[in-house]
C-alpha positions as CSV (number, residue, x, y, z in Angstrom):
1,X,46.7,-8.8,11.4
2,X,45.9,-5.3,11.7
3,X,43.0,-3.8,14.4
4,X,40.8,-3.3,11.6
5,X,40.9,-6.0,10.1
6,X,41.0,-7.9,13.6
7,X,37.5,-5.7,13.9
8,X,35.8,-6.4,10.6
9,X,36.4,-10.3,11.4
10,X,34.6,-10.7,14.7
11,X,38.2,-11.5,16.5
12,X,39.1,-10.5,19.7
13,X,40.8,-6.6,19.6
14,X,41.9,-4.1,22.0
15,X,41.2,-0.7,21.6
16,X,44.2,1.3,22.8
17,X,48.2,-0.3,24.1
18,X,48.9,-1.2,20.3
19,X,52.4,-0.7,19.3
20,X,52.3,-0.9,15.6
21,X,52.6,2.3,13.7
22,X,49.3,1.6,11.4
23,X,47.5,-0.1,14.4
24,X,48.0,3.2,16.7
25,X,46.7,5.5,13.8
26,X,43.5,3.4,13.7
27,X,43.3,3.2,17.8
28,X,43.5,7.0,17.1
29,X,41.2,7.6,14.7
30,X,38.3,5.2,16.3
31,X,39.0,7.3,19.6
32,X,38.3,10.6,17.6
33,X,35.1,8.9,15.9
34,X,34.1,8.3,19.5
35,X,34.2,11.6,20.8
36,X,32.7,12.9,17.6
37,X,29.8,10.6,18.2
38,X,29.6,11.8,21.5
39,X,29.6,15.5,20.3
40,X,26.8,15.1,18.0
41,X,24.5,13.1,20.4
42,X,25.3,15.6,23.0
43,X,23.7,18.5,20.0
44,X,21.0,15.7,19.4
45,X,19.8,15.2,23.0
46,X,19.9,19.2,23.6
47,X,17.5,20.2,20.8
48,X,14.1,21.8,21.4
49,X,11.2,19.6,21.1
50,X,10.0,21.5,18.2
51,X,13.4,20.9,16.1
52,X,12.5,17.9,14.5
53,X,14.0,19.2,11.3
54,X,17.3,19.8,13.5
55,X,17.7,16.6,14.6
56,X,17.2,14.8,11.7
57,X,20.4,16.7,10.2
58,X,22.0,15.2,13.0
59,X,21.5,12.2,12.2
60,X,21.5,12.3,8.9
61,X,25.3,13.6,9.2
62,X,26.3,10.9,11.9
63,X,24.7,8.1,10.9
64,X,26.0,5.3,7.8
65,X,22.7,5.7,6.1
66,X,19.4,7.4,7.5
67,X,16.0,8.0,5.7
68,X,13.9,10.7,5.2
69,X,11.4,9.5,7.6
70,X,13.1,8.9,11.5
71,X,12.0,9.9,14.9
72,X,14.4,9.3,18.3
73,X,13.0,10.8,21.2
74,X,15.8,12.4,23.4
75,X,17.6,10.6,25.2
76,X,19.6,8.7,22.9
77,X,23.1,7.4,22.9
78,X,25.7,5.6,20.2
79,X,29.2,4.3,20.5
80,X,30.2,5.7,16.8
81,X,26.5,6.4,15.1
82,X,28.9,6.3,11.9
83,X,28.2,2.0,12.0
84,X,24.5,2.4,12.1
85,X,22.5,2.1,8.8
86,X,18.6,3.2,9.6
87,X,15.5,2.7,6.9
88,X,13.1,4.6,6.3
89,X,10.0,5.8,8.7
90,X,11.9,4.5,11.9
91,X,10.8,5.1,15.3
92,X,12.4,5.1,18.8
93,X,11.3,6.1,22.1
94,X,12.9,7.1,25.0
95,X,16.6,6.3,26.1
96,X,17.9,4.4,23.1
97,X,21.3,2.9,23.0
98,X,23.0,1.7,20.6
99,X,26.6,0.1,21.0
100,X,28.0,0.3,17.5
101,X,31.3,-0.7,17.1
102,X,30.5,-2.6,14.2
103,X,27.8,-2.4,11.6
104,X,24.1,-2.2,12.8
105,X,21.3,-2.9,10.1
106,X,17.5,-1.7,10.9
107,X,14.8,-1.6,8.2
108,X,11.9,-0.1,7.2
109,X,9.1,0.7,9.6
110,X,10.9,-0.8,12.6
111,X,9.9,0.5,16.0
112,X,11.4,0.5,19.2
113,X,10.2,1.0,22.8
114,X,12.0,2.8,25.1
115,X,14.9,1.8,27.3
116,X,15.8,-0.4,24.3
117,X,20.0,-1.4,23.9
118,X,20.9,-3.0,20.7
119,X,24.4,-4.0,21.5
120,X,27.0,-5.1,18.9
121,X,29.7,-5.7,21.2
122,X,30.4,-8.2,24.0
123,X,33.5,-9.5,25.7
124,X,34.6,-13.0,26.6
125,X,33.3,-14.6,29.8
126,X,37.2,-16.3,30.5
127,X,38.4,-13.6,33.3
128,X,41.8,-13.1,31.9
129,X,40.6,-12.0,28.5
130,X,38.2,-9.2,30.3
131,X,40.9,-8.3,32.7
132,X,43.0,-7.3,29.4
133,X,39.8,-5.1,28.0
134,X,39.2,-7.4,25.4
135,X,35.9,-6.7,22.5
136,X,34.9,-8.3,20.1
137,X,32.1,-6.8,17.5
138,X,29.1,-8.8,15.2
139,X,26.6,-7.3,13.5
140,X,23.2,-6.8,13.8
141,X,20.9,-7.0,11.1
142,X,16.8,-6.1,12.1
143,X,14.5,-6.6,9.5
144,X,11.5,-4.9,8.3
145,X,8.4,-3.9,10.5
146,X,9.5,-5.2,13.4
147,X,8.3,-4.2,16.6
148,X,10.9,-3.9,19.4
149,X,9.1,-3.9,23.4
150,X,10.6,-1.6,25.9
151,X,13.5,-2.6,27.9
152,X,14.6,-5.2,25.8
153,X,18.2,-6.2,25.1
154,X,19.4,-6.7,21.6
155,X,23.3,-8.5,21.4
156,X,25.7,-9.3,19.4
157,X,25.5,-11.0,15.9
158,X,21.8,-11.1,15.9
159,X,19.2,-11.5,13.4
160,X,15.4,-10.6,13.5
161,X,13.1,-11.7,10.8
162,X,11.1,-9.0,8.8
163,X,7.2,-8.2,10.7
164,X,8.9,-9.9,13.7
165,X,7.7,-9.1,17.8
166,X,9.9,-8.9,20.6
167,X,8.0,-8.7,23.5
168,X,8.9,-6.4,26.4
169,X,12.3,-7.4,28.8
170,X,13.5,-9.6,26.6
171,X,17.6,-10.3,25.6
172,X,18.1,-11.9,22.2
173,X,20.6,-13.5,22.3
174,X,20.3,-15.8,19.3
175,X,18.4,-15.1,15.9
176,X,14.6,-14.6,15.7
177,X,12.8,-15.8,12.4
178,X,10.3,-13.4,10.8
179,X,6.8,-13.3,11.3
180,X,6.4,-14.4,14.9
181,X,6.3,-13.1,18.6
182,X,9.5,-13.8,20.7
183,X,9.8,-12.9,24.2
184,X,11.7,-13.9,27.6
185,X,15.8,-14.3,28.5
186,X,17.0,-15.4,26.6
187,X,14.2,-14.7,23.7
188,X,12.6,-17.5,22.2
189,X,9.7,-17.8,19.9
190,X,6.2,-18.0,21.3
191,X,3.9,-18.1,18.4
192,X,3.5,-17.1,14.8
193,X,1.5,-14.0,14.0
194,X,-1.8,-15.7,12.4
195,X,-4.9,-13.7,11.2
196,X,-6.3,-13.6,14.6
197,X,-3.8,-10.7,15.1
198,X,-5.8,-9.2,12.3
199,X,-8.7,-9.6,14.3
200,X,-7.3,-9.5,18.1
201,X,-5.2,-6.3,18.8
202,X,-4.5,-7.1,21.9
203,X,-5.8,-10.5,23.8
204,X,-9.7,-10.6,23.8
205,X,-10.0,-6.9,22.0
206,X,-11.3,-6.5,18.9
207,X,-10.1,-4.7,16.1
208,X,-12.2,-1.4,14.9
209,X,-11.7,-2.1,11.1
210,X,-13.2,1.3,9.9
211,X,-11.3,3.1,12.2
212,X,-7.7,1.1,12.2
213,X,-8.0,0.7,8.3
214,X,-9.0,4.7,7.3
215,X,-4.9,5.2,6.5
216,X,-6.1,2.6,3.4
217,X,-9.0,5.1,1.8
């Protein structure tokens, strides 16, 4: 089975010591995609703060698929940005990485806090297997308006349901449905959002409606 393939499955690989002709052009070419990737964030995390406009050609150019509408603060970093498929009016802040060896899927109105990893890589925990540099790659699909807290870990294979929390520090390691708050490590689910989040912004605070509401008029 060739390293693509091997890839595209989930199945163990190794990224360079192949010996077959095909396999080495492929350990070739995903070393060049690297250090492209790593060129263009370089030009990414050296623009001006007033080049918005320059950065989102960056992106735009890197990235699988990118809307119209996407803020990163600086610094960011990606493995290949070339795996990464982004929606529409996405936000990160600060220090955003994103380990993309394989596909990552984030949707509309998602946005993340800062010192966030979303990680679609791992290795196994047997010793032998890491000693050889062993990978393996699932992806990561993040639905729609979902809210990711600051230093959290995102790994491997997961899911998160559209209008979906994860609370700050926590590692997701399995999926999340939609429409509730998850938090801790590993991540579980700690509630549903209810109407009281309509009415409660944050614990005992109420919501201003004719402020909070004007982006309706």
């Amino acid at each position: 089975m060739r390293l693509k393939e091997r890839i595209e499955k989930g199945m163990i690989f190794y990224e360079d010591g192949h010996k077959d002709p095909e396999d080495i052009r492929q350990e070739q070419e995903l070393e060049r995609q690297r250090r492209h990737c790593k060129e263009m964030m370089f030009d990414f995390n050296s623009t001006r703060p007033s080049e918005n406009e320059k950065r989102t050609e960056i992106l735009k150019e890197l990235l699988a698929e990118c809307g119209d509408h996407v803020f990163i603060e600086t610094p960011a970093h990606m493995s290949y940005g070339s795996h990464v498929h982004l929606g529409e009016f996405f936000y990160a802040n600060f220090n955003l990485v994103i380990i993309d060896d394989t596909d990552v899927y984030i949707g509309d109105k998602v946005m993340v806090g800062p010192n966030v990893t979303i990680c679609a890589t791992g290795h196994p925990v047997y010793p032998l297997y890491r000693e050889l540099a062993a990978h393996y790659s699932l992806p990561i699909h993040i639905g729609n308006n979902v809210w990711i807290g600051a230093n959290s870990v995102i790994l491997p294979g997961v899911k998160i349901g559209d209008n979906t929390v994860i609370g700050a520090g926590s590692v997701v390691t399995k999926d999340i449905p939609e429409n509730v708050v998850a938090v801790g490590n590993p991540c579980k689910v700690m509630r549903e959002i209810t109407e009281r989040d309509k009415e409660y912004y944050f614990r005992d605070r109420k919501v201003d409606f004719a402020y909070t509401l004007r982006r309706e008029d």
